[in-house]
N, C-alpha and C positions, 0 to 999 in steps of 0.2 A: 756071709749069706748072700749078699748083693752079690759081689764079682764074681764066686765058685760054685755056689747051688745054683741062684734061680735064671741064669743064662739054659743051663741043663732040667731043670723042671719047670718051666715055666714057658708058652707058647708067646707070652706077650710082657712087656714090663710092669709088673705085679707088683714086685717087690716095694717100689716107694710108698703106696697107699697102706702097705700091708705092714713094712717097717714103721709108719706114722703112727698105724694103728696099736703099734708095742711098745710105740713110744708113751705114746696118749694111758696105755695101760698099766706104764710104768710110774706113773706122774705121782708126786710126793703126795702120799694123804690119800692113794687111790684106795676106796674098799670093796671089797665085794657083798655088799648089802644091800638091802631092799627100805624104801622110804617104811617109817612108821605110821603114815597115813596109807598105806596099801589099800587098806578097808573101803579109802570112800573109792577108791583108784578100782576096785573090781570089775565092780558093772560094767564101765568103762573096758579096761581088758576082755571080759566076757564078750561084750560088742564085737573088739578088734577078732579077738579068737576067731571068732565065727565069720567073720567077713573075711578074714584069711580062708579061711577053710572053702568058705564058699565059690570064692575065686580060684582056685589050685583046683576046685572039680571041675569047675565050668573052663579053666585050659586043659584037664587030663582029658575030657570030652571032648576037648576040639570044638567047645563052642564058643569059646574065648580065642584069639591069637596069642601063638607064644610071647610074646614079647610085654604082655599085659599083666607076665609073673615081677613087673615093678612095683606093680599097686601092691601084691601082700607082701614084698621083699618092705615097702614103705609102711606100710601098716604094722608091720612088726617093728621096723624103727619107734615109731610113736608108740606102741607098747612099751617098749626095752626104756623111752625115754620118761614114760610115769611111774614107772619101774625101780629103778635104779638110783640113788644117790649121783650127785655129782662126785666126782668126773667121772666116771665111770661112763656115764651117758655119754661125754664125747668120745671116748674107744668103742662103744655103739654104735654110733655115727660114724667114724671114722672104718669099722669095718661095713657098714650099710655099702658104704662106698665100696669098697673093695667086693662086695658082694655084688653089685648092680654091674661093676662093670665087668668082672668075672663071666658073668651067667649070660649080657647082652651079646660079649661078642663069640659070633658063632651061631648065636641062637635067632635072630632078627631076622640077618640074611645066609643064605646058602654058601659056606665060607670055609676056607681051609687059612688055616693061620700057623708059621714057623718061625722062628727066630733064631738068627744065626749073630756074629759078633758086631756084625754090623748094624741090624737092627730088626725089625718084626716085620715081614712080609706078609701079606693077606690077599688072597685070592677070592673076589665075591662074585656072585650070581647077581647082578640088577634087573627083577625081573621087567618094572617099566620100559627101562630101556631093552631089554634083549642082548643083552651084555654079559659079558664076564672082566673082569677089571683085577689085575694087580696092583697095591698100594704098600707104599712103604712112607712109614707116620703119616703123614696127612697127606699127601701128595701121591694120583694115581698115575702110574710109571706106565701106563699100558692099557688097551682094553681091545677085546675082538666079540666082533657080532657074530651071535649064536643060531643066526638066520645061513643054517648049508651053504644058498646061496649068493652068502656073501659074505659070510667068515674069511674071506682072505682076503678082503679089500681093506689097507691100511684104513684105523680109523683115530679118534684122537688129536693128537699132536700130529704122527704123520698120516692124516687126509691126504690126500691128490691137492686138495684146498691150499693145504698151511705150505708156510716156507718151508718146512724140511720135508711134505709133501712135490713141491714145486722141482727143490733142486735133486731131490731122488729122481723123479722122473728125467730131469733135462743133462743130467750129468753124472747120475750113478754109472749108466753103461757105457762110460768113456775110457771107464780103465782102473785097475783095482782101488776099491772103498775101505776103508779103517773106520769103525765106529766105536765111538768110545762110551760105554754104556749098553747094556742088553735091553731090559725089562721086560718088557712080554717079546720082543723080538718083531713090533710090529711093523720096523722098517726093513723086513726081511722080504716083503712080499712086494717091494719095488725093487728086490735084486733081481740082473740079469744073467740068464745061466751062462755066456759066455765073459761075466766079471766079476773078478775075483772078489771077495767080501768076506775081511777077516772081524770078528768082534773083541770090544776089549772091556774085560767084565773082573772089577774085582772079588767081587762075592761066587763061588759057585755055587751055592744055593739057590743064586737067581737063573744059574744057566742051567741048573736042574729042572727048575718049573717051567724056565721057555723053552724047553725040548720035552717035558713030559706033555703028550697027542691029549692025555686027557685033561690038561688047566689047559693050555693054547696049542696050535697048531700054525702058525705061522712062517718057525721056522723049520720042522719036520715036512711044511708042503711048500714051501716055497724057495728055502735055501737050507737043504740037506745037507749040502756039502761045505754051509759058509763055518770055517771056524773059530772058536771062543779061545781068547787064549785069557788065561788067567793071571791075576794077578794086579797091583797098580799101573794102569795105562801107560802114566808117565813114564816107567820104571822100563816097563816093556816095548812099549814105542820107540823107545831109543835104543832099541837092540836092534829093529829093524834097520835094512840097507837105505840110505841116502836117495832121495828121488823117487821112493816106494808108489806112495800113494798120489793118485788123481785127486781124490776128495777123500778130506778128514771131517766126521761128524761128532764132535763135543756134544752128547747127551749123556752125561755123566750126573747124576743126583743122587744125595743123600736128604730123603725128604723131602722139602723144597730148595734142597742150598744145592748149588755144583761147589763142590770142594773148591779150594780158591790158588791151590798149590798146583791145578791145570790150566789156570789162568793168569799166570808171574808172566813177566817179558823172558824169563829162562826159560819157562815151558814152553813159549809161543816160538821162540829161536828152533828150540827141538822140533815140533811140528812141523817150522818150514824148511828143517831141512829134509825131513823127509816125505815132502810135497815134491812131483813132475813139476818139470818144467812150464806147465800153466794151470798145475792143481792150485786148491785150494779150502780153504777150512772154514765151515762153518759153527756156528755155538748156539746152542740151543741155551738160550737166556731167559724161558718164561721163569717168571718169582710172581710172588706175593706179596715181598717185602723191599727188595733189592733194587736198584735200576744199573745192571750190568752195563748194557750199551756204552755208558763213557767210559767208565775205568777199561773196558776191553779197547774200546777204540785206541783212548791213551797208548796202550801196550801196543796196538797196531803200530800207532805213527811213530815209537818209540824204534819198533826194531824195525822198521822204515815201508811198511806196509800197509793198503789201504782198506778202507773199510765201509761196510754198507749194511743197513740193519732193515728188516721190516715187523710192522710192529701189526701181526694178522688178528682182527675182532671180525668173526663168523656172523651172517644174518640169521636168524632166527629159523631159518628151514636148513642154513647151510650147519646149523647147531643140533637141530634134529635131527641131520643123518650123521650127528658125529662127528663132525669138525669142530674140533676146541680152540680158542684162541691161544697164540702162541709168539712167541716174539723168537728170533732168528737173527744172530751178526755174523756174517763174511770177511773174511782177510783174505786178501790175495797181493801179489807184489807187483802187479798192476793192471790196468783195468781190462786187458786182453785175456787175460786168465778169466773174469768172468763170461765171459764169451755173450749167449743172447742174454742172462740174465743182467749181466752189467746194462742193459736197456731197458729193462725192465722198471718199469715207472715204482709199480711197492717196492723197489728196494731202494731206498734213500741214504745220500751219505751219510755216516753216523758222525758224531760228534762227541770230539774227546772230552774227556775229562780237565777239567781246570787242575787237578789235586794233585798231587803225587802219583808218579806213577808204581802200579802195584809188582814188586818183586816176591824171590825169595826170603828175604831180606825183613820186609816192610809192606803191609797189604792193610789198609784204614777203609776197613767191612764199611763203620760208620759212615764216609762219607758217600757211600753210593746206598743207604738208606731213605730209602722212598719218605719222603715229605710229607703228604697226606695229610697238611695240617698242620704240621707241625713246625713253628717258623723259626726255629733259631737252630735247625739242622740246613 
């Protein structure tokens, strides 16, 4: 049911709430019976009854907000829970859950949701913001302003602002770009039309949505002609000819995590050799959890390349037109390849890693786990 059905019937991952909830029903001694004090328990449900009922009118009317059908999805809980014998009640509970999150998404915000092997992509309408946003599990991979005139100004991650903002403009039109990761395609709209710019996307699911005009239009108006080639990047990077690319952009994510098998000292080798003679790679390092910067440096100074990271926090009007903070490491094989940005004061030398460094081989996630408190990592 988990691996064969609910990948094919299911827009989102369902299934573990839903399996809990058959577990819970299966639980030794489960019965399907109702308590013998029901009687004093009426009045009580009669209450709920009606306060269900009353709510489900006042949202069919549209005098309620949709998102306010949790009160009687809850209210039915606490019914089902004076109801019922133990355990019974927690397979109640446990499909409440499955029902709330069911019926929330989709219904709250203006949302189109798929899920392909990879994982659940969602496309939502923020109306505050004036937004449309792709997200895959927690982490939004993309967003474009639903304002005509300014739907094509990169927003997000790549602002004009953020580092991959910064070095799109000062070194995308120097000579063909590799990017590795699509998502809404919003680094498309700093391409120039006379430089080549190929994308490298494992999912095409995703390169369906950022070429479908009606979820984003970024790269239908600004790089029509850039193409997606499919497939694992690593895999297919290394097919390309030697000295290929000017600039390689690592914005590869699953969720919050960048795969960790495009950042071994073997990957990084592969990259530069198919980096010009003064290109150079950058990595898209924002986390939550992670502090990439040393363990990538490590691999830098490993396979004898240097390295420069900046760590961009937006002011608060630079956040309200959509600059997200973002952090950004550079490898180049020395500091002429960075050309003006090697001058550039935010970007600062990074600093390696004390730990091992991360291979094919051997890759310790834990030691580049953010701290935060916690003293004996």
């Amino acid at each position: 049911f988990n691996s064969v059905i609910s990948p094919l019937v299911f827009n989102d991952v369902y299934e573990y709430p839903i399996v809990l909830a058959l577990a819970l029903l299966a639980a030794p001694g489960a019965k399907f019976a109702v308590r013998e004090d029901i009687k004093e328990a009426m009045p009580r449900a009669v209450l709920l009854g009606v306060s269900v009922l009353a709510v489900g009118t006042l949202i069919w009317f549209e005098v309620l907000p949709v998102y306010t059908f949790i009160i009687p999805v809850d209210l039915f809980v606490v019914f089902a829970l004076l109801w019922f014998k133990y355990p019974l009640r927690q397979a109640v509970l446990a499909l409440s859950v499955v029902t709330t999150a069911t019926l929330s998404n989709g219904l709250i915000m203006d949302s189109y949701k798929e899920r392909s092997f990879f994982g659940v992509y969602e496309v939502s309408v923020f109306e505050e913001d004036n937004v449309r946003a792709l997200s895959h599990g927690t982490t939004v991979h993309g967003s474009q302003n639903l304002d005509p005139e300014t739907a094509h100004d990169p927003t997000g991650y790549y602002h004009e602002l953020t580092p991959l903002g910064q070095l799109a403009q000062t070194h995308a039109k120097e000579g063909p770009v590799a990017v590795v990761g699509l998502g809404a395609g919003g680094l498309a709209c700093h391409h120039a039309r006379e430089v080549d710019w190929t994308f490298y996307e494992i999912d095409p699911l995703v390169d369906r949505i950022a070429r479908n005009p009606d979820m984003f239009t970024f790269l239908s108006h600004c790089a029509p002609d850039a193409e997606t080639v499919l497939g694992d990047a690593r895999l297919r990077l290394a097919e390309e000819d030697s000295g290929k690319y000017n600039l390689i952009i690592l914005d590869a994510f699953s969720s919050d995590a960048i795969p960790v098998h495009l950042l071994t000292v073997e990957a990084m080798q592969m990259y530069r050799e198919k980096l010009s003679e003064n290109g150079f790679i950058a990595v898209h390092i924002s986390n939550r959890y992670f502090d990439l910067a040393k363990p990538i440096a490590k691999v830098a100074e490993t396979v004898g390349m240097i390295s420069k990271v900046q760590f961009f926090s937006p002011s608060d009007e630079e956040y309200a037109n959509l600059a997200y903070p973002s952090n950004v490491i550079i490898l180049a094989d020395n500091e002429k390849a960075f050309g003006a940005t090697g001058k550039d004061e935010r970007w600062q030398p990074a600093i390696p890693s004390d730990k091992a460094v991360w291979t094919d081989d051997y890759a310790n996630i834990l030691s580049a786990l953010l701290k935060k408190g916690i003293p004996w990592l």
